[in-house]
N, C-alpha and C positions, 0 to 999 in steps of 0.2 A: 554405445557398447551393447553386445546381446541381449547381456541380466541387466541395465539398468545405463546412467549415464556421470561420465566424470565430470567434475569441476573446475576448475586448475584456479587457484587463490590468488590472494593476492589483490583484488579489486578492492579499490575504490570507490564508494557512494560518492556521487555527487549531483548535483540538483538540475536537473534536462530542462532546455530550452521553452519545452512547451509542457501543456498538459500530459497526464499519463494517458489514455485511454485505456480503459480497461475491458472494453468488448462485450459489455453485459453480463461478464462471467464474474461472479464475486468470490474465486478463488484468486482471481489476478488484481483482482481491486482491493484482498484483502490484503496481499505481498504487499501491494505498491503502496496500501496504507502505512504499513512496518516501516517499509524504504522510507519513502515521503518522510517519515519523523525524524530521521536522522540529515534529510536532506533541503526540506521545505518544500517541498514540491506539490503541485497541485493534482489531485488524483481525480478523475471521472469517475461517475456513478457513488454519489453520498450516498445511499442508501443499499445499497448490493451486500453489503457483510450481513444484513438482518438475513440471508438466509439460510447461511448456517450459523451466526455469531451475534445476536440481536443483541450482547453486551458488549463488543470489541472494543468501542470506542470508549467507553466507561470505566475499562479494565485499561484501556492504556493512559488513563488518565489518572486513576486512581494508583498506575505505577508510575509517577511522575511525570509523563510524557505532554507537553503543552499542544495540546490539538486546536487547530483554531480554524474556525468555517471556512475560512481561506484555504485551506488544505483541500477544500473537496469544489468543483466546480461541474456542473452538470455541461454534458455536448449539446 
């Protein structure tokens, strides 16, 4: 859309085939960490949130979220 972009609901999380990649970008490795928790999925680039979020994974642990180094696999 001009001003911005629609959604349309409704989706389903569910756990993809392979790894995430997330392109070196640690706004797309930070989503895919969120997704990933609800899904198990393994996400690219463990270390990418440290540049804007150097507490991410600390805070979603300490809000109950089971994070486990499985989660994250380097390309």
């Amino acid at each position: 859309m001009q001003d911005g972009i629609e959604v349309v609901g409704g989706q389903q999380i569910k756990s993809p085939g392979n790894i995430v990649s997330t392109f070196g970008d640690h706004r797309l490795q930070m989503t895919a960490v969120i997704l990933a928790c609800a899904c198990s999925a393994k996400v690219s680039g463990p270390n990418l949130h440290k540049v804007a979020d150097e507490d991410l994974l600390l805070r979603l642990i300490e809000y109950g979220i089971n994070i486990e180094e499985k989660l994250f696999k380097s390309k």
